[in-house]
N, C-alpha and C positions, 0 to 999 in steps of 0.2 A: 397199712404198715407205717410205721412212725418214723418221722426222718431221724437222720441217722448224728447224732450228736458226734463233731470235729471238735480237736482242741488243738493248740500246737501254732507254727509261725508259719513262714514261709517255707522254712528247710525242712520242720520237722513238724507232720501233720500225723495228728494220729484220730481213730476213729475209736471213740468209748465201748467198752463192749460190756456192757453192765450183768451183774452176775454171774460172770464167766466162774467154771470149777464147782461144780454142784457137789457136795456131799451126800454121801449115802445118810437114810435117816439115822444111823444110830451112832453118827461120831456129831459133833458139834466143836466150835472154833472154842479157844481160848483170847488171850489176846493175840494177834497175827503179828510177829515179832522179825522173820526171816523169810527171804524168799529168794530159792538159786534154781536154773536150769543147766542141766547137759547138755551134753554133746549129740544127743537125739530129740531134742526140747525137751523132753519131760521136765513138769515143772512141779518143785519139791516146797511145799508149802510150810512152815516152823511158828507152832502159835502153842502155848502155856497149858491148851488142854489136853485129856487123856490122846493117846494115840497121837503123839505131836508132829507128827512127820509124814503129810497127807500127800501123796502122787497126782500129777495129772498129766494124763499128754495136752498138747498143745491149743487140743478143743477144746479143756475143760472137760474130757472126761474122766472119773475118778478110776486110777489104775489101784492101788493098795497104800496101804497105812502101817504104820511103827510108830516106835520108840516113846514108849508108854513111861521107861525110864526119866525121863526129862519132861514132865509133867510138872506144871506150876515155875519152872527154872527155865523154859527154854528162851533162849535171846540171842546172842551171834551165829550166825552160820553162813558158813562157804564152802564154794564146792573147788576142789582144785585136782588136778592132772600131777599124779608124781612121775618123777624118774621112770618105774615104769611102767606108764602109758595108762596106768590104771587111771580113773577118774576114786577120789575118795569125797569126803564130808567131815568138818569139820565145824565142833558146837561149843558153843559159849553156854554153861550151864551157870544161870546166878544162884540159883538156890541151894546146888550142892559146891558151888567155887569151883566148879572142875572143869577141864577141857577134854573132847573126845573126839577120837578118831574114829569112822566107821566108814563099812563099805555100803555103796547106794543103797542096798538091802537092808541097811542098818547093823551089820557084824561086827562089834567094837572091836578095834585093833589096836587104840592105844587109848592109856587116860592120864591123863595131865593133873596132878591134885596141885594144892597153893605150896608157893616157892620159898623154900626155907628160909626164910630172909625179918627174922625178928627184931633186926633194925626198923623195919616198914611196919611189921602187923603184929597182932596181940590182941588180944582178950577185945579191946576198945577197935582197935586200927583194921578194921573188918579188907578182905579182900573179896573181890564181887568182879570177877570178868564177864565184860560186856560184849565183848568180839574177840576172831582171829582171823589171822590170815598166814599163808603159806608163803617162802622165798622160792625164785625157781631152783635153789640147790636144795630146797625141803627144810629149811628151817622154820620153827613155827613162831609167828608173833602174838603176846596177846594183851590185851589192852582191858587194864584195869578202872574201867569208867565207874562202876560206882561204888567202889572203896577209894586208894590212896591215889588215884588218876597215875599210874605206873605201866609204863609198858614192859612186858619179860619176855627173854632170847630165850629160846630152847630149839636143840638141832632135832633133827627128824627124829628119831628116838625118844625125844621127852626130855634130854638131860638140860638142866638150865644152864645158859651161859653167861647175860648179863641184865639188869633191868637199868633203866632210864626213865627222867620225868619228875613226875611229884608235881603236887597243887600248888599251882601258881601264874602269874599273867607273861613274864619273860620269855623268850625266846629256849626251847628247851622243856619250858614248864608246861602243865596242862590243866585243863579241870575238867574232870568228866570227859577223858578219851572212848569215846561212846565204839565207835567206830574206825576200823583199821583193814588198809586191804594195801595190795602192792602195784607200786601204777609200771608199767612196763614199755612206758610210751617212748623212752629217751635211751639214752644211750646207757644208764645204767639202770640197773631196778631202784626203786625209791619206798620209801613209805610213806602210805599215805592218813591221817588222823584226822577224823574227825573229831576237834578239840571242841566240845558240842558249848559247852558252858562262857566260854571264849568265844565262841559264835565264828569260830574262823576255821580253816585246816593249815594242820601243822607239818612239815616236810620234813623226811629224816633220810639218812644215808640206813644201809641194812644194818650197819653197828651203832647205831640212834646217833650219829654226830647232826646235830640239827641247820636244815636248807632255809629253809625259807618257809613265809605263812601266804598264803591263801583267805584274804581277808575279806574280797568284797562278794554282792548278792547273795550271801548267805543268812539263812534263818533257822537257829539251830541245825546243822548237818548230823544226821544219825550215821550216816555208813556210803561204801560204793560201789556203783559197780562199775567196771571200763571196758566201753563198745569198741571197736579200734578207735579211734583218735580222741575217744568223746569219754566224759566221766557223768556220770549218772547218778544226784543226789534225792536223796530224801529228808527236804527239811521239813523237821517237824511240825513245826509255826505252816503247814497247811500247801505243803506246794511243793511239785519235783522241781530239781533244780537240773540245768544239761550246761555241762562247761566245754568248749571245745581243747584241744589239741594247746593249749596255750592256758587253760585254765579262765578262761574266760566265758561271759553266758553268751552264750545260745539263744537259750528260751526257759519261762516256767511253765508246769506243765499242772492245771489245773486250782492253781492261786485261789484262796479263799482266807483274806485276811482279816473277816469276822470269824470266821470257825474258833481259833485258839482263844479267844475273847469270852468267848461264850461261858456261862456258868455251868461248871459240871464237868470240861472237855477234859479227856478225848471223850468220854461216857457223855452224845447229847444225845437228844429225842429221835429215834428214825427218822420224823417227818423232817429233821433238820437237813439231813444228807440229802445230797444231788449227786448223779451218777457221774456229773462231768465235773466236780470240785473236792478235793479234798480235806481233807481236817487233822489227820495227823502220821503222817507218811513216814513208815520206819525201816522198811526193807525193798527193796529194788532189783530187779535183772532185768537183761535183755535177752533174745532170744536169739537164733542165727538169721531170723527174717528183720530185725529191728524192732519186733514187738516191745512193746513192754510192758512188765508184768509189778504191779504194787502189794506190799502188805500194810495195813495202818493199824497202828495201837489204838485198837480198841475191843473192848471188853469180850466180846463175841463174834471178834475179828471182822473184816472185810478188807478181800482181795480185788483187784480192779487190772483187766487186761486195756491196754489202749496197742491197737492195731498198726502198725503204720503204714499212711498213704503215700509220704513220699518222705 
């Protein structure tokens, strides 16, 4: 038996659990773009190719597949708890611009098309949402990373309320708002942005009046997730990132700062990848045990469970 690959610090030790989530033969990864679990672990995997929305329970074993719709477009996704009590799904489509609602099964409930706003977009001024995220009063955020870097208010319903942002280094301004989720840790709700191109995160009130940045330990931030106290990144540049309670690091969780270097990346040679190092980290959850569960961009996907010891 081969020992058992650790990564992690003192506080936070996890055990690599390599190839975790086996695929039936006849679905195959696109790129691994998203990854959320529930409220019974099940762990809901979001990668570019046919059948984009792969089930697992907590083993790794494969339960069912969807949303065949969102082929070659799929990119944001979160899962959130409304009003009532239901658990839904929510997707960043880039290829078709659209946002969507569905229930775990995949039952589209709502779609979000691009926001009337011909001041921002036109013919040239393309809009391309990269993520969303939910308010706990059900309003939806969504963040415009690779068109006009624009974030847009729409209440539970879909109706737009307001947008904020635009490309730029100021305080307020963005580039490439990759990633957006709602940190819940203070006394009010906040927004949280991954300003990826800025290499920093950007703080907003839920009507975008802008808090403050989050500037250090970060390497390109794609998105988050938040364990109680703890926020949980995936920078790109090859490494998770764990901030505590304060915004502050932790630990990185599998650092390889030759990988991004490399000619060709995130597309390198199999024999480049090591089970215990990453290369280009895009989507992130935890599980109710502390597990954690990785997606990385790349071509034919790979998912990475890390265990945790303490």
């Amino acid at each position: 038996m081969s020992e058992q690959l650790i990564i992690g610090n003192a506080s936070h030790l996890y055990a690599v659990q390599e190839g975790w989530g086996q695929l039936p033969a006849d679905i195959q990864y696109g790129y691994t773009h998203g990854i959320v679990v529930d409220d019974e672990d099940r762990v809901y995997v979001h990668h570019t190719g046919k059948e984009s929305v792969v089930v697992f329970d907590k083993n790794g074993t494969f339960l069912t597949s969807w949303g065949s719709e969102f082929e070659g477009g799929a990119h944001g996704f979160y899962l959130h708890r409304d009003s009532d009590g239901q658990q839904y799904l929510y997707f960043a489509d880039t290829k078709r611009s659209m946002i969507v609602k569905t229930t775990l099964s995949g039952e589209v409930l709502l779609r979000i098309t691009p926001p009337d706003r011909p001041d921002l977009y036109d013919a040239e001024r393309k809009y391309v949402p990269t993520d969303v995220c939910v308010a706990p009063n059900g309003d939806i955020y969504v963040s415009d990373g690779y068109g006009q870097s624009y974030v847009h208010h729409y209440n539970a319903e879909g109706t737009y309320i307001r947008s904020w942002g635009g490309k730029g280094t100021e305080p307020g301004k963005l580039n490439s708002p990759h990633g957006i989720s709602i940190n819940l840790r203070g006394e009010q709700p906040e927004i949280y942005i991954a300003d990826r191109s800025n290499n920093r995160i950007q703080v907003f009130t839920l009507e975008g009046e802008h808090l403050r940045f989050v500037e250090h330990n970060l390497d390109l931030p794609c998105s988050f997730y938040f364990f109680g106290d703890e926020v949980y990144l995936p920078d790109l540049h090859s490494r998770v990132t764990i901030l505590d309670a304060n915004d502050r690091l932790i630990t990185h969780l599998g650092e390889d700062q030759q990988a991004y270097k490399q000619q060709g990346w995130p597309n390198l040679p199999k024999s480049y990848y090591r089970p215990d190092r990453f290369s280009s980290p895009h989507g992130i959850c935890v599980d109710s045990e502390g597990n954690v569960y990785l997606a990385e961009w790349i071509s034919d996907g790979r998912v990475t469970k890390l265990v945790r010891q303490r």
